[in-house]
C-alpha positions as CSV (number, residue, x, y, z in Angstrom):
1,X,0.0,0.0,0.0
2,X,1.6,3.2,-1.0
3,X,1.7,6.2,1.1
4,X,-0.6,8.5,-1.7
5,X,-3.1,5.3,-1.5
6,X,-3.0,5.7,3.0
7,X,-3.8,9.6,2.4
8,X,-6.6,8.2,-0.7
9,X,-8.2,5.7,1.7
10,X,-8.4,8.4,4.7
11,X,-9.6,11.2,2.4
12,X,-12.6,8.8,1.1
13,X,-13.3,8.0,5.0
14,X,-14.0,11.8,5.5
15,X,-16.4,11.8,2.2
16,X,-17.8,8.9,3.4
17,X,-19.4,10.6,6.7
18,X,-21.6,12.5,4.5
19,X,-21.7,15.7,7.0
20,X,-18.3,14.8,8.3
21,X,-16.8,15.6,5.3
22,X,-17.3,19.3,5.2
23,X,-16.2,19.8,8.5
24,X,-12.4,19.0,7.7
25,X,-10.7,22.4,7.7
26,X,-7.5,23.3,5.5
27,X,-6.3,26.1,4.2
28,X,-6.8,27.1,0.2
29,X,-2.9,26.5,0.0
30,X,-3.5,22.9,1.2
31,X,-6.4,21.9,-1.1
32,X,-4.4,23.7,-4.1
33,X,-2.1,20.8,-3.3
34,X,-4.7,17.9,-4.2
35,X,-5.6,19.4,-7.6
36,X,-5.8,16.6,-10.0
37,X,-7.2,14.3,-7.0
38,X,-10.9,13.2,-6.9
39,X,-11.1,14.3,-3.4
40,X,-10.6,18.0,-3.8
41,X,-13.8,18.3,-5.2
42,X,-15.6,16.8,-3.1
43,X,-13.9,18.4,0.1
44,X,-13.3,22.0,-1.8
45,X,-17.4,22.0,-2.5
46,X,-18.2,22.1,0.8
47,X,-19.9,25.6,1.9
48,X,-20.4,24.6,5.6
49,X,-21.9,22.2,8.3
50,X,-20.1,18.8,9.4
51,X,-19.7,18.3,13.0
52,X,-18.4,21.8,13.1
53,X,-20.1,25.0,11.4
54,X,-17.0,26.9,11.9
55,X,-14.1,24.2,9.9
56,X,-14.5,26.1,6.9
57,X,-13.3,29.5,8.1
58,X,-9.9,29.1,7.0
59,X,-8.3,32.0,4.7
60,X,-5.5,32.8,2.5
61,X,-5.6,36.1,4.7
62,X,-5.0,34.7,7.8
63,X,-2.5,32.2,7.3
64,X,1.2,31.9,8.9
65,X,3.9,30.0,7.3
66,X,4.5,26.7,9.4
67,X,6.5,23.8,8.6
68,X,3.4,21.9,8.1
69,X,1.5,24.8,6.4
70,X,4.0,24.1,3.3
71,X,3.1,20.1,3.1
72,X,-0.1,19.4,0.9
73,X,-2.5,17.2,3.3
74,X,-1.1,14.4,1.4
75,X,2.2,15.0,3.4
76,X,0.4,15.6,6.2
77,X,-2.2,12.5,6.6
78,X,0.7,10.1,5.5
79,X,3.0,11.2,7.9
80,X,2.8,9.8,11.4
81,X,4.3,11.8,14.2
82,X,4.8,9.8,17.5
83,X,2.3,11.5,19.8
84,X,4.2,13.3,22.9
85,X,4.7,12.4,26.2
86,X,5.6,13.8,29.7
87,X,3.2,15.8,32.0
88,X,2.2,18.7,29.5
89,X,-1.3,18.9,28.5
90,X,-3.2,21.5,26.2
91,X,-6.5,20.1,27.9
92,X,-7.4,19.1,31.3
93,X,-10.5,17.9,31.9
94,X,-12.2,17.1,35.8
95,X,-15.0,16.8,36.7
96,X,-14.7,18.7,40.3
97,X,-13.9,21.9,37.7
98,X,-10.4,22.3,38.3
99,X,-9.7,21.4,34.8
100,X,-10.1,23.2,31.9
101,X,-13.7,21.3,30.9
102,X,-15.9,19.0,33.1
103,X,-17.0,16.9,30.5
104,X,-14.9,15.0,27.6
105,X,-17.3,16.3,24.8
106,X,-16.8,19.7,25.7
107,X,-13.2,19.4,25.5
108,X,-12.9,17.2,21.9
109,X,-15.1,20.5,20.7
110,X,-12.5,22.8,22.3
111,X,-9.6,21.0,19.5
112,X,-8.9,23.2,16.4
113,X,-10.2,21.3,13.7
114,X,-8.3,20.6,10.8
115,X,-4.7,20.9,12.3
116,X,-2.1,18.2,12.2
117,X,0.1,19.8,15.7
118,X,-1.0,17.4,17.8
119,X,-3.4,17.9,21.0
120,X,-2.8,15.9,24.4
121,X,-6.1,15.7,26.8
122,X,-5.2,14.3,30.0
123,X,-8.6,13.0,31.9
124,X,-8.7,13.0,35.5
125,X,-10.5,10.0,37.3
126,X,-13.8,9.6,37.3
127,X,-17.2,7.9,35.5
128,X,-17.9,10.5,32.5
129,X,-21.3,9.3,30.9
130,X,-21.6,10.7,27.9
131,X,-22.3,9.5,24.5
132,X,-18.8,10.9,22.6
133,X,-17.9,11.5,18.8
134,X,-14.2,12.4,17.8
135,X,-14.7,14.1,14.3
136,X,-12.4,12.9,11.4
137,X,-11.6,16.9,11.2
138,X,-9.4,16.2,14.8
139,X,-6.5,14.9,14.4
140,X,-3.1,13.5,15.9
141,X,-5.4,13.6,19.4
142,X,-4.0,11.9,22.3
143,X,-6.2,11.2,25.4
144,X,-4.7,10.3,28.5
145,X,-6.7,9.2,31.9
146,X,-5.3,9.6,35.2
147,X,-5.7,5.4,35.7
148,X,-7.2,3.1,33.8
149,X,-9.8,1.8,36.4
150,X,-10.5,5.0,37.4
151,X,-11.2,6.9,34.4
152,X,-13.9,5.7,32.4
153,X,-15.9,6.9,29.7
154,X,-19.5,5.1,29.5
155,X,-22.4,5.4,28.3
156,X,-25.5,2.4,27.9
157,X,-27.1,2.6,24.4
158,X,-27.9,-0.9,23.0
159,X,-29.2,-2.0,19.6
160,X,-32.3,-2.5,20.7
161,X,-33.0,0.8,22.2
162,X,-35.3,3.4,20.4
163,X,-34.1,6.8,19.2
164,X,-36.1,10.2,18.7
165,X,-37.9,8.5,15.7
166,X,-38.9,5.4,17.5
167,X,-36.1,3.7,15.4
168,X,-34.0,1.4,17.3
169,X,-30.3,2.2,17.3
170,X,-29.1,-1.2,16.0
171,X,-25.3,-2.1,16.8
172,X,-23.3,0.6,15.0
173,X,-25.1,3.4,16.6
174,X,-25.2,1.8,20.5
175,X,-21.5,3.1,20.6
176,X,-20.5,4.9,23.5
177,X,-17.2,6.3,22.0
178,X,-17.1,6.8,17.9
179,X,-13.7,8.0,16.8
180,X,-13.4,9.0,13.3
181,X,-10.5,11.0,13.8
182,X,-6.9,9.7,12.2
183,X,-4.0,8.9,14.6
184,X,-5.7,8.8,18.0
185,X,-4.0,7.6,20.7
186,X,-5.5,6.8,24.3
187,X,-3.4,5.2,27.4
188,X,-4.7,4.6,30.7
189,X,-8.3,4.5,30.1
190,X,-11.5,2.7,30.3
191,X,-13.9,2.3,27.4
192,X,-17.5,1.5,28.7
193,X,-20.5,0.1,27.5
194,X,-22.7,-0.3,30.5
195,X,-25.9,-1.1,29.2
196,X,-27.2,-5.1,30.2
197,X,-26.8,-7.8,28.7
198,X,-29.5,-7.7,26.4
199,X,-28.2,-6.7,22.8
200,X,-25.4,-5.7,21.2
201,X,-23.5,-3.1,23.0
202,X,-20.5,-1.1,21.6
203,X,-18.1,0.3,24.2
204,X,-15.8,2.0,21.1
205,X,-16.4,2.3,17.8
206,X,-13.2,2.9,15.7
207,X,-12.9,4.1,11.9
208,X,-10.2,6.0,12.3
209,X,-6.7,5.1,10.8
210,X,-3.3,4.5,13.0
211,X,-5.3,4.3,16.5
212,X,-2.9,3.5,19.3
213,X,-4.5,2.7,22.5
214,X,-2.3,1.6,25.7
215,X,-3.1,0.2,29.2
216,X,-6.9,0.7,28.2
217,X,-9.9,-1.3,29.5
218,X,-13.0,-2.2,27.1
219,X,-15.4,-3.1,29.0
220,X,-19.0,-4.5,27.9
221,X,-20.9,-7.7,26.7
222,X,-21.8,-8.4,23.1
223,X,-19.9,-6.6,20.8
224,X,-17.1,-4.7,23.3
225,X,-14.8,-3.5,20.6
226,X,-16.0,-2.6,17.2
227,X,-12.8,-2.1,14.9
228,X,-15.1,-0.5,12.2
229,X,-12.8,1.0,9.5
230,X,-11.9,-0.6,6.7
231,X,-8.6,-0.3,5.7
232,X,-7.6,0.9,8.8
233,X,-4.9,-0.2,11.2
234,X,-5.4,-0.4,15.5
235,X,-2.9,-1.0,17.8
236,X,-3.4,-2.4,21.4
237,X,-1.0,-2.9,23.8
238,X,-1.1,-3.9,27.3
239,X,-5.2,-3.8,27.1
240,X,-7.7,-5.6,28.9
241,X,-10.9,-6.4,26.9
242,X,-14.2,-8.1,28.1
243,X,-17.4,-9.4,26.7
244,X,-19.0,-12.5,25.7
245,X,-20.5,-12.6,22.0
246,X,-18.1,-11.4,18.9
247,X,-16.8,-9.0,21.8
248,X,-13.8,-8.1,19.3
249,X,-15.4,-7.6,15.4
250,X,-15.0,-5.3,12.6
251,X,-13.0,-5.0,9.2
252,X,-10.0,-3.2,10.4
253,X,-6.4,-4.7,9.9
254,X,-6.0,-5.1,14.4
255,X,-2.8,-6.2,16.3
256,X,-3.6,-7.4,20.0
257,X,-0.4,-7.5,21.8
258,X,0.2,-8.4,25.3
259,X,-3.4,-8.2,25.8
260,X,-5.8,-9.8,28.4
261,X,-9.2,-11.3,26.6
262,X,-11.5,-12.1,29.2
263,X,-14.2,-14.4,28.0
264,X,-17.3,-13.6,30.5
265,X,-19.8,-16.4,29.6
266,X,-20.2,-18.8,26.5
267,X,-19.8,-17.2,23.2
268,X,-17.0,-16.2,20.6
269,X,-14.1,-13.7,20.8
270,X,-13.4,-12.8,17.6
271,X,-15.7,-11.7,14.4
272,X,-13.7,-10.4,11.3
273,X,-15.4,-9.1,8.4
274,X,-12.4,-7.7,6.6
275,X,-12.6,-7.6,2.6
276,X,-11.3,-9.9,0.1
277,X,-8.2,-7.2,-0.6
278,X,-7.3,-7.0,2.9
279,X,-4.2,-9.0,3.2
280,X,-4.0,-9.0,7.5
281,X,-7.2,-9.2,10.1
282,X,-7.0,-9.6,13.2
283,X,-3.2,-10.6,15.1
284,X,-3.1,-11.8,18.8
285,X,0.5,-11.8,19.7
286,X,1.2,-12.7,23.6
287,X,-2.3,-12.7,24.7
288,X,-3.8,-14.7,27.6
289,X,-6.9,-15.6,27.0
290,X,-8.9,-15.5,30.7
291,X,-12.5,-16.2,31.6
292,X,-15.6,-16.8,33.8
293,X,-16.9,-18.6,30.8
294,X,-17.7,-22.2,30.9
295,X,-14.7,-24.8,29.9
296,X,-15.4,-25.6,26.6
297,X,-17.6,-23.1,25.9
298,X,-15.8,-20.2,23.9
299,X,-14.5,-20.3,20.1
300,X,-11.4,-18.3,19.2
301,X,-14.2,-16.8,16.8
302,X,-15.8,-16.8,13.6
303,X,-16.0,-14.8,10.5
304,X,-18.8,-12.4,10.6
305,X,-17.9,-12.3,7.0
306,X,-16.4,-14.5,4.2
307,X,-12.8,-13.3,4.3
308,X,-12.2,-12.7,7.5
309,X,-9.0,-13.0,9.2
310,X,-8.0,-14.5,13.1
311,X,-4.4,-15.0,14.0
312,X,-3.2,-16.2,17.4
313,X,0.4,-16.2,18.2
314,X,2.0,-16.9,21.6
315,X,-0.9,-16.9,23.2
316,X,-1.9,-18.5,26.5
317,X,-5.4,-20.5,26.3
318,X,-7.8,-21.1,28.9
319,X,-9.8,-24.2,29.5
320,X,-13.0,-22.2,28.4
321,X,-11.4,-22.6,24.9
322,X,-13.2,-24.9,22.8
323,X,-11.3,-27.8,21.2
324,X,-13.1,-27.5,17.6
325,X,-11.3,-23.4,18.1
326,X,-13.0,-21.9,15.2
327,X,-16.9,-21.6,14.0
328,X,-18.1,-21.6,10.4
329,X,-21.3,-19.0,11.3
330,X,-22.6,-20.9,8.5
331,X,-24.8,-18.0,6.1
332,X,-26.4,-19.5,2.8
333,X,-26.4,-16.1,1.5
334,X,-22.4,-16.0,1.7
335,X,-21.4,-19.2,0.2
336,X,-18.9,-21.5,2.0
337,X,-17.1,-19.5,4.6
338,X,-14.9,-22.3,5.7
339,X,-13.2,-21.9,2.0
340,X,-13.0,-18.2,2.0
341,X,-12.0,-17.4,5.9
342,X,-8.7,-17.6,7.3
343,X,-7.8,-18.3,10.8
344,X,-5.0,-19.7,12.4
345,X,-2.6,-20.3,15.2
346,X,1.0,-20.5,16.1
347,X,3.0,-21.9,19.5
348,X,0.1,-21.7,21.4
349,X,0.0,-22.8,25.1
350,X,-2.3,-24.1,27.7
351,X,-5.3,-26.1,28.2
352,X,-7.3,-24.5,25.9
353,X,-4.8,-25.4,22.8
354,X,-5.6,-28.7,20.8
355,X,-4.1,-28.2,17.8
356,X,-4.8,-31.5,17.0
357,X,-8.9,-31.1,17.5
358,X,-9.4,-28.1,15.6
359,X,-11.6,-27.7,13.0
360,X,-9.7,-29.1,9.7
361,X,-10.3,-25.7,7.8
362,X,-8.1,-23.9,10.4
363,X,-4.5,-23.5,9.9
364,X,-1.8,-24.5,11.9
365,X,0.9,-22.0,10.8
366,X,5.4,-23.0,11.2
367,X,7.8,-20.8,12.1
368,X,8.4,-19.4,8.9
369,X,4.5,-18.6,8.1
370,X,4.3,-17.1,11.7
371,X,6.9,-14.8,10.7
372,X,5.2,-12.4,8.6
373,X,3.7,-11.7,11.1
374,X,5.3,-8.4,12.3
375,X,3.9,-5.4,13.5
376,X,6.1,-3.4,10.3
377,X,4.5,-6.0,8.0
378,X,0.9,-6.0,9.2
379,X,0.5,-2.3,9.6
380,X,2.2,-1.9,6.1
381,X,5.8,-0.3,7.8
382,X,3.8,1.4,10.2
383,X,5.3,0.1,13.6
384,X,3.7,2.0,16.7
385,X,5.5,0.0,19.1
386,X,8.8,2.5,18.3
387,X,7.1,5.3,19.5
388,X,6.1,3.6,22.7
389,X,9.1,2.6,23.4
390,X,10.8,6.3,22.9
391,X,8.4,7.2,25.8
């Protein structure tokens, strides 16, 4: 994948959330830069609205030459800037009021839209119900909580709830947390979905390319963590995540490392649905696979649809595990999954690995197959871990 088709797929992601679009703010110098492109129509005909009235305001008046104010936003959505660290925040937010906002919302709405400089948030503890939405016109946002247990943003839509138009919500729309905005990074967090165990239930819903999050907690039921995006890559380290049914599912290319998966009752853990292109899904590297959940009671997953992708390398396996690993979700409408799906597994350990009792479409991958699979090669030379490191 080539760095013009990164800034081509992230570009279309803006068009694609219809009033989203026009509320990604550049300056004319920047659009000139995609002339020739299909996107700078659609982006340059914008008048106004998106999830902010004001992203359009920018002038050829007003405008300062920066470093970054000379890249085209080619330059700038291809190139990934490790996020900073220490104790310096532009945004505190409390809820006792000795931060700058009391709410989370209030302070993604205090970002400048449309700038690539980077904005840290740093959350102090506390339960923050509210239903959140970080724009794709914020970028390079980092959020960190004060601890992970502590700070938690919730919320307790499910599919089955009813909106204003006594429509139900369905799964995509139960989010708590949708982040549309590329290159977001989160550490020390909790991601809630609180609502029972009734429906689906997203705790974070993610279509937002190079998402890092560390030491964060998803917490929720049937469908936890939804990797939305296609196309785009995730990154979790050091996470905990919790549920019960598909818990982890989406289309995005995902790298679980050094995770805990905690299976809470009978179910599945993992539901790809990434296209037929998409050469990686989903990677569990180092992962120990916990639970309350029944021994023998638990696949590894299933594809939610035909091509997609489990990998699990490394990882430890509880007795919850079921020795068959893998379901078929058998669909009439989508042919023969079991020849179109790949999942597989590599070095493996306890009770809940039988490599010999899996199901015989499932892949048992050698050394040199298990290889490939880097974080560099997954993430297409994208390798977050450097910048974690550097901290």
């Amino acid at each position: 994948m080539t760095t013009f088709n990164n800034y081509i797929r992230v570009v279309i992601s803006v068009i694609d959330d219809n009033s989203r679009a026009c509320g990604w703010s550049v300056s004319r110098r920047q659009l000139v830069s995609l002339a020739g492109t299909g996107a700078l129509g659609s982006i340059a005909g914008c008048t106004g609205g998106g999830s902010d009235p004001d992203s359009n305001e920018s002038s050829d008046d007003n405008e300062t030459d920066t470093e970054d104010d000379e890249k085209s936003v080619e330059e700038l959505i291809a190139e990934y800037r490790c996020p900073e660290t220490g104790d310096d925040y532009d945004i505190v937010v409390a809820q006792d009021g000795s931060g700058d906002y009391e709410s989370v919302q209030a302070a993604i709405d205090a970002i400048e839209p449309g700038t690539f400089e980077g904005t840290r948030v740093y959350i102090k503890e506390g339960r923050y119900e509210e239903k959140l939405e970080l724009p794709s016109n914020r970028t390079d946002v980092t959020f960190v909580g004060e601890s992970a247990e502590n700070t938690v943003l919730t919320y307790d839509d499910h599919a089955d709830k009813t909106n204003e138009h006594g429509e139900e919500l369905g799964t995509s729309q139960s989010a708590s947390f949708f982040v549309y905005g590329p290159d977001f990074t989160a550490k020390n967090i909790t991601f809630e979905n609180a609502a029972p165990d009734v429906a689906q239930a997203v705790a974070i819903r993610i279509k937002a390319d190079r998402a890092v999050f560390e030491n964060c907690r998803f917490i929720g039921n049937q469908d936890t963590l939804y990797t939305y995006g296609r196309d785009t890559r995730q990154y979790f380290t050091d996470c905990y995540i919790e549920g019960d049914v598909d818990f982890i599912f989406g289309l995005a290319t995902a790298f679980f490392e050094d995770c805990e998966i905690f299976c809470k009752d009978e179910g599945y853990i993992a539901a790809p649905a990434q296209p037929e292109e998409q050469e990686f899904g989903y990677v569990f590297k180092n992962c120990d696979v916990t639970g309350d959940a029944p021994t023998d009671s638990v696949y590894l997953g299933r594809p939610w649809e035909p091509y997609g992708q489990t990998v699990y390398l490394e990882c430890d396996l509880g007795d919850h595990i079921r020795p068959v690993g893998w379901e078929p979700w058998d669909e009439p409408d989508h042919g023969d999954k079991t020849e179109t799906a790949y999942f597989a597994e590599y070095d493996n350990t306890g009770p809940g690995y039988t490599p010999e009792r899996r199901a015989d479409w499932s892949h048992q991958l050698d050394a040199e197959e298990a290889a490939a699979y880097t974080l560099e090669n997954v993430f297409d030379g994208w390798n977050p871990r450097r910048c974690l490191e550097g901290s």
